[in-house]
TORPA-4810 file (N, C-alpha, C, O; in nm, 3 decimals):
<nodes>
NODE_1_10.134_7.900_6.263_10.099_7.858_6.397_10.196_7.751_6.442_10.232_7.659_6.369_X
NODE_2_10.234_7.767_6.565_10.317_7.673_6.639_10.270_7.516_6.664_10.158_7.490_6.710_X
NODE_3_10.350_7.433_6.636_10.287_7.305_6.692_10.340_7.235_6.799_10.311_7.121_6.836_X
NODE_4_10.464_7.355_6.869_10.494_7.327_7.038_10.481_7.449_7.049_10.483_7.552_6.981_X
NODE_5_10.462_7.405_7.184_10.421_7.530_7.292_10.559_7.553_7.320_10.623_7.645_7.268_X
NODE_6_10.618_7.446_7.427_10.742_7.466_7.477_10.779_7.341_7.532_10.704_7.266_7.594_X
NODE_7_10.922_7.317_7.499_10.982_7.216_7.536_11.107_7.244_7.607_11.185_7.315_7.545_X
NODE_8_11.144_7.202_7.728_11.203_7.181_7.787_11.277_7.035_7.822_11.212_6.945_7.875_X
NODE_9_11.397_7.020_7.793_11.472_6.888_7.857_11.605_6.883_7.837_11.680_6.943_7.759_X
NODE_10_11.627_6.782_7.939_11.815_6.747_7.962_11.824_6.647_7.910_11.760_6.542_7.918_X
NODE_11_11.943_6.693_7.832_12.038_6.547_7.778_12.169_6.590_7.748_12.216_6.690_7.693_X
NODE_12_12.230_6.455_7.815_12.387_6.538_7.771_12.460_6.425_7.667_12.467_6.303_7.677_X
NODE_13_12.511_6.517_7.561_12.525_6.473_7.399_12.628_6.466_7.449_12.673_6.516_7.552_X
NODE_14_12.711_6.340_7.303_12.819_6.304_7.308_12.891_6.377_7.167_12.867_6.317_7.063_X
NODE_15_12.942_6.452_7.160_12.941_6.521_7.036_13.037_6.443_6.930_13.055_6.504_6.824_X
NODE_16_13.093_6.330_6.942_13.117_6.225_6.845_13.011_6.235_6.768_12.900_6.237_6.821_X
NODE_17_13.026_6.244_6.617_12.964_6.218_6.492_12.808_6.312_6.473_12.697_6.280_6.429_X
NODE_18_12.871_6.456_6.538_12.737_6.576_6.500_12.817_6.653_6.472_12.897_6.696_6.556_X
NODE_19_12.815_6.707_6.299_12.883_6.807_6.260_12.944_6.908_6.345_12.872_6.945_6.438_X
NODE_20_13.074_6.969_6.334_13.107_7.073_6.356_13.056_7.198_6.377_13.094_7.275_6.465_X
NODE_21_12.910_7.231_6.241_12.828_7.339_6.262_12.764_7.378_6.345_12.729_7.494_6.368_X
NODE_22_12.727_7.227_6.427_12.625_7.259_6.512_12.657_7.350_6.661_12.758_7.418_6.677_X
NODE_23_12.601_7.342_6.712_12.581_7.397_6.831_12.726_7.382_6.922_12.745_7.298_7.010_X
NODE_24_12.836_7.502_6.868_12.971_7.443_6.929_12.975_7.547_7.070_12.965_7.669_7.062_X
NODE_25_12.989_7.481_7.183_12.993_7.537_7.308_13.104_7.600_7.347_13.099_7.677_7.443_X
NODE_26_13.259_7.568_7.256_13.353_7.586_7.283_13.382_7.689_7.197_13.497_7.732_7.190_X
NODE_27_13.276_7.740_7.121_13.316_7.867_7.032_13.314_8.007_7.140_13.280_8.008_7.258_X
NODE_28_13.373_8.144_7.039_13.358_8.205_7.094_13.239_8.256_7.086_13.190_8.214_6.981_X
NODE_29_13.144_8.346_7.158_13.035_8.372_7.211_13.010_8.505_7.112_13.093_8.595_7.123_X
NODE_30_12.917_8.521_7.029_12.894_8.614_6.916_12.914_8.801_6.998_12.987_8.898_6.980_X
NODE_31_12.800_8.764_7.089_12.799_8.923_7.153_12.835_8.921_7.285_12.791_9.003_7.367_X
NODE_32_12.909_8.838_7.311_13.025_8.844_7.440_12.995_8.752_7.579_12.936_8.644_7.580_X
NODE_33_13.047_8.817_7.687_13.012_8.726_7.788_12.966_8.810_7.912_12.885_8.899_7.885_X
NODE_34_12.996_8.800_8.020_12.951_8.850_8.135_12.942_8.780_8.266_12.862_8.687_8.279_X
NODE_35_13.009_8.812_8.350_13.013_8.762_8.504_12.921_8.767_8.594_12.947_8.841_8.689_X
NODE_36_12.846_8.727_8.596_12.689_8.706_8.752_12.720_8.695_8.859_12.719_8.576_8.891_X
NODE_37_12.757_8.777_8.961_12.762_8.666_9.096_12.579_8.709_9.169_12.501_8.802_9.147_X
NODE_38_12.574_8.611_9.241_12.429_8.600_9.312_12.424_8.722_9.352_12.527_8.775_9.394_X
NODE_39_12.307_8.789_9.346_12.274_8.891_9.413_12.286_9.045_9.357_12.266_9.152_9.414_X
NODE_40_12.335_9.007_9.200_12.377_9.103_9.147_12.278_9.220_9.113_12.165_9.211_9.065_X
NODE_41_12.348_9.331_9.150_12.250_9.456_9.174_12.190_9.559_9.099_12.121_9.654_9.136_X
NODE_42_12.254_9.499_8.910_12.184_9.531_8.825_12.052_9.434_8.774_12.019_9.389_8.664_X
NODE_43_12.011_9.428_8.870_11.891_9.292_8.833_11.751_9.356_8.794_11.673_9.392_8.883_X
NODE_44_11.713_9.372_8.627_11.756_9.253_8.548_11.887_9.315_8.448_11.883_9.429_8.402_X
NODE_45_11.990_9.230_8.426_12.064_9.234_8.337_12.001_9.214_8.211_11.913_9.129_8.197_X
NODE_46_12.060_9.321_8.078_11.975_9.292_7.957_12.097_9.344_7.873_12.175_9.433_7.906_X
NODE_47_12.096_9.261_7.744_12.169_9.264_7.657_12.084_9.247_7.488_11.990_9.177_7.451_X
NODE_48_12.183_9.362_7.407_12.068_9.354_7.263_12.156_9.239_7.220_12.270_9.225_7.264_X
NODE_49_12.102_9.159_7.136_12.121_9.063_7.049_12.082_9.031_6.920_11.967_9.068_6.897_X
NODE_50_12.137_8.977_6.830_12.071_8.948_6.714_12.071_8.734_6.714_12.138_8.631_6.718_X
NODE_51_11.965_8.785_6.707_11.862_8.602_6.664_11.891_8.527_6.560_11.941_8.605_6.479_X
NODE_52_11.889_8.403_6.508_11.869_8.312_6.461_12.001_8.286_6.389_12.099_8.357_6.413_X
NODE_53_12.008_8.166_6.282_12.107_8.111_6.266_12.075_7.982_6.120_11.967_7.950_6.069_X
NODE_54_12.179_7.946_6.095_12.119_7.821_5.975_12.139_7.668_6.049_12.193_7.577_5.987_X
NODE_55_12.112_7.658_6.126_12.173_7.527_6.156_11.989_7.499_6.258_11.911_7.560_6.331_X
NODE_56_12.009_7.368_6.193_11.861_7.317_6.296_11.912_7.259_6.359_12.008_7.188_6.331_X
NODE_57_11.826_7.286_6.543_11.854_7.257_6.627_11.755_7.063_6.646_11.789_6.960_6.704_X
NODE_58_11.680_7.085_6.594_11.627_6.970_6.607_11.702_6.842_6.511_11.663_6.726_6.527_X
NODE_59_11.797_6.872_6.426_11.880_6.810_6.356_12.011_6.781_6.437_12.064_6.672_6.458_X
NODE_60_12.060_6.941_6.487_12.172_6.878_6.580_12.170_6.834_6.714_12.279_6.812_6.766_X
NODE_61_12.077_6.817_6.774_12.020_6.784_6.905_11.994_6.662_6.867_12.003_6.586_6.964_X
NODE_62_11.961_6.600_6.754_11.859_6.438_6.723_11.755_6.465_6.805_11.750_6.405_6.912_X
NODE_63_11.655_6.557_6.773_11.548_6.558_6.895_11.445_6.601_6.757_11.501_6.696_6.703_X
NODE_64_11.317_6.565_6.680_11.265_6.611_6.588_11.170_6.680_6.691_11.088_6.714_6.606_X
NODE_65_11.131_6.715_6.777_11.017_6.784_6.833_11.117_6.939_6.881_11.062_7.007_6.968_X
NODE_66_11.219_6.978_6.842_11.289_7.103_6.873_11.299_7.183_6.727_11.386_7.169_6.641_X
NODE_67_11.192_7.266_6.723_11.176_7.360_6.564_11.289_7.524_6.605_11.292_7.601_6.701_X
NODE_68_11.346_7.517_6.508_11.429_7.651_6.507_11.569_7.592_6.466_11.620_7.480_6.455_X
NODE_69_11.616_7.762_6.444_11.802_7.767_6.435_11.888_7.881_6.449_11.873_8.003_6.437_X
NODE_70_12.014_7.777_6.490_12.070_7.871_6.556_12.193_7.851_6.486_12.221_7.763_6.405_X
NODE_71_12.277_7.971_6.539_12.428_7.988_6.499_12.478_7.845_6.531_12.407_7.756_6.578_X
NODE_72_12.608_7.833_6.500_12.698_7.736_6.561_12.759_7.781_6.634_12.761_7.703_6.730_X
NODE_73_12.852_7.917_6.667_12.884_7.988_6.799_12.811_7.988_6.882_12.706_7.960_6.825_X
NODE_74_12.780_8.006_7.032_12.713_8.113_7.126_12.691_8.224_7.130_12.776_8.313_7.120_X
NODE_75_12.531_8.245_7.150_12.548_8.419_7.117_12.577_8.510_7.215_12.590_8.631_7.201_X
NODE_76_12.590_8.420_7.353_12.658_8.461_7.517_12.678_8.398_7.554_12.621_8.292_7.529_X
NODE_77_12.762_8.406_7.634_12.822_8.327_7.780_12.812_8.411_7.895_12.867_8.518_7.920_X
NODE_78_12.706_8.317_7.982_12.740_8.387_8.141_12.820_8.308_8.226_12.800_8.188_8.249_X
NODE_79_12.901_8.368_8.267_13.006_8.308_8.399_12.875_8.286_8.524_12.866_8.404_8.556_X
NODE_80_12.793_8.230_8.592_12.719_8.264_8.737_12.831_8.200_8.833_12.899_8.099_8.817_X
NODE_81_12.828_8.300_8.945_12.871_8.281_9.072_12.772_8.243_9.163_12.694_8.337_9.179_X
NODE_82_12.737_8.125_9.242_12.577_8.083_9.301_12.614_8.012_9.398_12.714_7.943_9.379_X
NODE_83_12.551_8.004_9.520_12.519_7.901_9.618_12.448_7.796_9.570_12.475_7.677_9.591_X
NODE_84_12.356_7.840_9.504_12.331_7.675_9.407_12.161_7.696_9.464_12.095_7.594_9.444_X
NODE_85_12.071_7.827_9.542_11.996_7.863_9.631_11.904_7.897_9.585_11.788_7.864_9.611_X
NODE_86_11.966_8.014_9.459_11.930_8.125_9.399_11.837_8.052_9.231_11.877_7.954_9.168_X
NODE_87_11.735_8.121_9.202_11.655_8.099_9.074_11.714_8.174_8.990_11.767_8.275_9.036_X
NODE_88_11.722_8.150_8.840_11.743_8.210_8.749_11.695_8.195_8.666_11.691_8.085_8.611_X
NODE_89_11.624_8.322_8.610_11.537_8.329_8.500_11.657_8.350_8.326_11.755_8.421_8.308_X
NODE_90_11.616_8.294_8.271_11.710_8.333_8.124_11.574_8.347_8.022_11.499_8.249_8.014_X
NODE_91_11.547_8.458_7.954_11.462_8.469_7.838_11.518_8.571_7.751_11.630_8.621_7.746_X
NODE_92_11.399_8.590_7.673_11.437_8.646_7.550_11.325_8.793_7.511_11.220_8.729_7.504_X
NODE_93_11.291_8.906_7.490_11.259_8.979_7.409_11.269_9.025_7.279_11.348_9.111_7.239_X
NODE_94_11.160_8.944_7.194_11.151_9.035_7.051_11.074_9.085_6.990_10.996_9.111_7.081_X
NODE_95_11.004_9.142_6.861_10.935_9.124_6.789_10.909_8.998_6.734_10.799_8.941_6.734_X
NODE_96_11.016_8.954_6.686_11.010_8.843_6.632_10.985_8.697_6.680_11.009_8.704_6.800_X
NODE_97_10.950_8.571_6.651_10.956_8.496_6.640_11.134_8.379_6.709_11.207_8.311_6.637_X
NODE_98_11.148_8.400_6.873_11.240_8.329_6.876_11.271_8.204_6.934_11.171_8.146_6.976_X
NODE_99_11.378_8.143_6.948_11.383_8.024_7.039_11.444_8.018_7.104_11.525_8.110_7.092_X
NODE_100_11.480_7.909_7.242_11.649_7.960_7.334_11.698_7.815_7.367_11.617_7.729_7.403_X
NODE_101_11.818_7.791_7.357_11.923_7.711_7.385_12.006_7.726_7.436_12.088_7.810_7.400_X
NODE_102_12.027_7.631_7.570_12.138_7.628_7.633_12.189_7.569_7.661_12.140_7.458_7.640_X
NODE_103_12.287_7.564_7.710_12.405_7.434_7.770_12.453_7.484_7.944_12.510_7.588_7.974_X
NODE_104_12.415_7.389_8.026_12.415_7.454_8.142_12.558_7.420_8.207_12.652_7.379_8.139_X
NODE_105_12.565_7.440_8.345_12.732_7.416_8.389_12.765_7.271_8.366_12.880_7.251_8.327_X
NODE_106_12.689_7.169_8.383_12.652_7.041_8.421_12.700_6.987_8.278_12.781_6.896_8.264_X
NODE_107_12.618_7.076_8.142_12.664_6.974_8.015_12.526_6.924_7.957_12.522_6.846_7.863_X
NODE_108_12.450_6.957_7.999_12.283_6.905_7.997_12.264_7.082_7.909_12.315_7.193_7.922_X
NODE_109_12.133_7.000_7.799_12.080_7.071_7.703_11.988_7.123_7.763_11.950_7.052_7.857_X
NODE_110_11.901_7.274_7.744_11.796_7.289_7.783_11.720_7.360_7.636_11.799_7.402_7.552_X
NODE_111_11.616_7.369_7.614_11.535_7.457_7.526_11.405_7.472_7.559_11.340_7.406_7.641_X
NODE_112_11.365_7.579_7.479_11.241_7.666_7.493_11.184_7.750_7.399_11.256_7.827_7.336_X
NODE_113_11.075_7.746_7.382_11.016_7.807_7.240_10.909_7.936_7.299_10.948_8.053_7.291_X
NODE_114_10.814_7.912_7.340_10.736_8.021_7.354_10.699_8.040_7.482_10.602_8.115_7.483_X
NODE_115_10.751_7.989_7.654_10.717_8.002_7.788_10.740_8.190_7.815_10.687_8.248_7.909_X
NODE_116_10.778_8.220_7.770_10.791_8.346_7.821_10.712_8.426_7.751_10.751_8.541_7.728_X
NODE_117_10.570_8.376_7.698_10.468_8.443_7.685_10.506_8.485_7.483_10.612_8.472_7.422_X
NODE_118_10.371_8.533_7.434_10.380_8.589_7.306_10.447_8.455_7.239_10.419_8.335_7.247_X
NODE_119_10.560_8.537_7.162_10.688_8.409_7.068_10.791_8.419_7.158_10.901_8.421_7.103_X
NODE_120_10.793_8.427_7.301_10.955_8.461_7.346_10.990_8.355_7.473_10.935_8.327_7.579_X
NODE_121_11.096_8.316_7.412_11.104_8.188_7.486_11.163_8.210_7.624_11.187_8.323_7.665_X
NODE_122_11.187_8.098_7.698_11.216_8.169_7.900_11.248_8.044_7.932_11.173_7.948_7.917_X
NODE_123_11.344_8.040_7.970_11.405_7.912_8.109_11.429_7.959_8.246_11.475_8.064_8.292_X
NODE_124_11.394_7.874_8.287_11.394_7.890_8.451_11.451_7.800_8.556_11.408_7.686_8.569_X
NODE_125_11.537_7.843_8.624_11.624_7.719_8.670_11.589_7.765_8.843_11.629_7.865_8.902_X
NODE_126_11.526_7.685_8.881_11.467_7.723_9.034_11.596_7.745_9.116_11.620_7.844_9.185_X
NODE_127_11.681_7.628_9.098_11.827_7.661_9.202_11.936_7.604_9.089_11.968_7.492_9.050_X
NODE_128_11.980_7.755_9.052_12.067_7.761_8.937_12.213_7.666_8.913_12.243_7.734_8.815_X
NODE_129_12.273_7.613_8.917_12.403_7.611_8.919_12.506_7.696_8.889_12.491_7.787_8.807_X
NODE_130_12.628_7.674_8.957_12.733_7.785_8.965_12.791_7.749_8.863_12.842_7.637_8.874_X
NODE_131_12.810_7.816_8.735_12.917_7.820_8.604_12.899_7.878_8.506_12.867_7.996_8.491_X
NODE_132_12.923_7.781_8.414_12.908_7.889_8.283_12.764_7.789_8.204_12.723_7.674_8.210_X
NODE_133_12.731_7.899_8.143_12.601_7.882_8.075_12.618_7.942_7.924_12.648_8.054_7.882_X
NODE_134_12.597_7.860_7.883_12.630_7.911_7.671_12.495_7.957_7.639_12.396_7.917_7.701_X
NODE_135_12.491_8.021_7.565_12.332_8.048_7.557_12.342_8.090_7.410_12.419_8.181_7.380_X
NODE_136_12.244_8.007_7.289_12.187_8.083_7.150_12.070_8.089_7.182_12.000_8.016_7.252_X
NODE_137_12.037_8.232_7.095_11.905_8.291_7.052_11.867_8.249_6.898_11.931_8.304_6.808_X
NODE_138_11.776_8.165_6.868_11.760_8.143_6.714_11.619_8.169_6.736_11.551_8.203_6.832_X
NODE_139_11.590_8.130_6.573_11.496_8.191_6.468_11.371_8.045_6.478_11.406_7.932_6.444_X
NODE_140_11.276_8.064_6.511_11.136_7.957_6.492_11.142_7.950_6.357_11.135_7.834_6.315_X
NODE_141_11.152_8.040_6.270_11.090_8.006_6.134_11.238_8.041_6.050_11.242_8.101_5.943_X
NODE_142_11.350_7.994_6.120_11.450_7.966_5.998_11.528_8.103_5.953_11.580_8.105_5.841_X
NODE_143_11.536_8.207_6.028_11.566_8.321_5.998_11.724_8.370_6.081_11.768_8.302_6.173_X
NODE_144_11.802_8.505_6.030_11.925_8.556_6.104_11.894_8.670_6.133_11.782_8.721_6.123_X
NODE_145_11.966_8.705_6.162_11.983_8.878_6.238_11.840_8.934_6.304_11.805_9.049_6.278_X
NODE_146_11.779_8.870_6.370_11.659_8.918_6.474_11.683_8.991_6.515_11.795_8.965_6.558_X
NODE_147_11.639_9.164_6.567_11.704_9.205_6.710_11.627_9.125_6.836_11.531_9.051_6.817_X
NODE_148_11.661_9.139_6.911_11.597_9.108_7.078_11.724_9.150_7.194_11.844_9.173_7.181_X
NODE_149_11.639_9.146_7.303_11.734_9.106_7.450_11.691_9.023_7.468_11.583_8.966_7.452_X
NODE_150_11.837_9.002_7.530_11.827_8.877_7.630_11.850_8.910_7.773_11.937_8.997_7.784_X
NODE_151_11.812_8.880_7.860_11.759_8.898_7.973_11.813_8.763_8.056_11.829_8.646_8.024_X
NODE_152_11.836_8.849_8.194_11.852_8.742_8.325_11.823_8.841_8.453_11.855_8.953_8.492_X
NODE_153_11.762_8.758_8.483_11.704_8.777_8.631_11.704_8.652_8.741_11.680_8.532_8.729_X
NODE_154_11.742_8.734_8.852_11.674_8.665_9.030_11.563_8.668_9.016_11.518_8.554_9.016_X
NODE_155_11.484_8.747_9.001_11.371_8.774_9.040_11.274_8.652_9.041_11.158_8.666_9.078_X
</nodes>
C-alpha cells in the first residue's frame, strides 16, 4: 500500500554535487523524442515504453516524500510548440505499478505517483509552456523494464 497519493512540486536543482546517475536531462532520451505543436491532430499521442530504473528519485531530488526509480537517461523528450493557452495532460498507462518525472521548459521538477487513477501517475499543466519537456517513467516499488504508454493530450 502506498503512503502518497500524489505529489506534485517545483524546484529547480542545482545539479552541483548530485551524482551523475541521477536524473541527467541532458542525456539522450531512451525511446526517443517527438515534436507537439498546439493543436496537434493526432490527439492523444501514445507511445509504448518500458518503466523504471535503479536510481531513487527521492535520493536524487533530496526530497524523502518522492518513492520510486528511474533511469538516469530520459525515457522521452517532447519538443511542445504552444501559445502558452493550451493544457497539457502527460500520464502514464500500465499494469504495473508506476511513477512520472519531469523537467519542464522552465527547469522546475514536477512528479506524480498515482493522479491518473489506479497506480498511474498524470501531470497536468493547465497552460503548458512552449519547449522541451524530459520525461522518466519509473518503477514505485524499485523495478525495470515495465511495459506502459505514455500518453499526451489537449484534451
Amino acid at each position: 500500500m502506498k503512503h502518497n497519493k500524489s505529489i506534485a512540486f517545483v524546484a529547480t536543482l542545482f545539479w552541483a554535487g548530485i551524482a551523475a546517475a541521477c536524473p541527467n536531462w541532458e542525456a539522450q532520451p531512451s525511446f526517443g523524442a517527438i515534436e507537439l505543436i498546439e493543436g496537434f491532430p493526432n490527439d492523444p499521442y501514445q507511445r509504448r515504453i518500458m518503466a523504471g530504473g535503479r536510481y531513487n528519485v527521492g535520493n536524487c531530488l533530496r526530497d524523502r516524500n518522492l518513492v520510486g526509480t528511474v533511469a538516469s537517461a530520459p525515457d522521452f523528450d517532447l519538443y511542445y510548440t504552444t501559445s502558452g493557452n493550451t493544457p497539457l495532460t502527460i500520464y502514464v498507462r500500465s499494469s504495473y505499478d508506476t511513477v512520472l518525472l519531469i523537467s519542464d521548459p522552465y527547469g522546475n521538477w514536477w512528479f506524480d505517483d498515482d493522479s491518473g487513477g489506479g497506480h498511474d501517475p498524470l501531470l497536468y499543466f493547465p497552460n503548458a509552456a512552449d519547449g522541451l519537456y524530459n520525461i522518466w517513467i519509473g518503477s514505485f516499488e524499485s523495478r525495470s523494464g515495465l511495459p506502459g504508454t505514455l500518453i499526451f493530450t489537449e484534451r
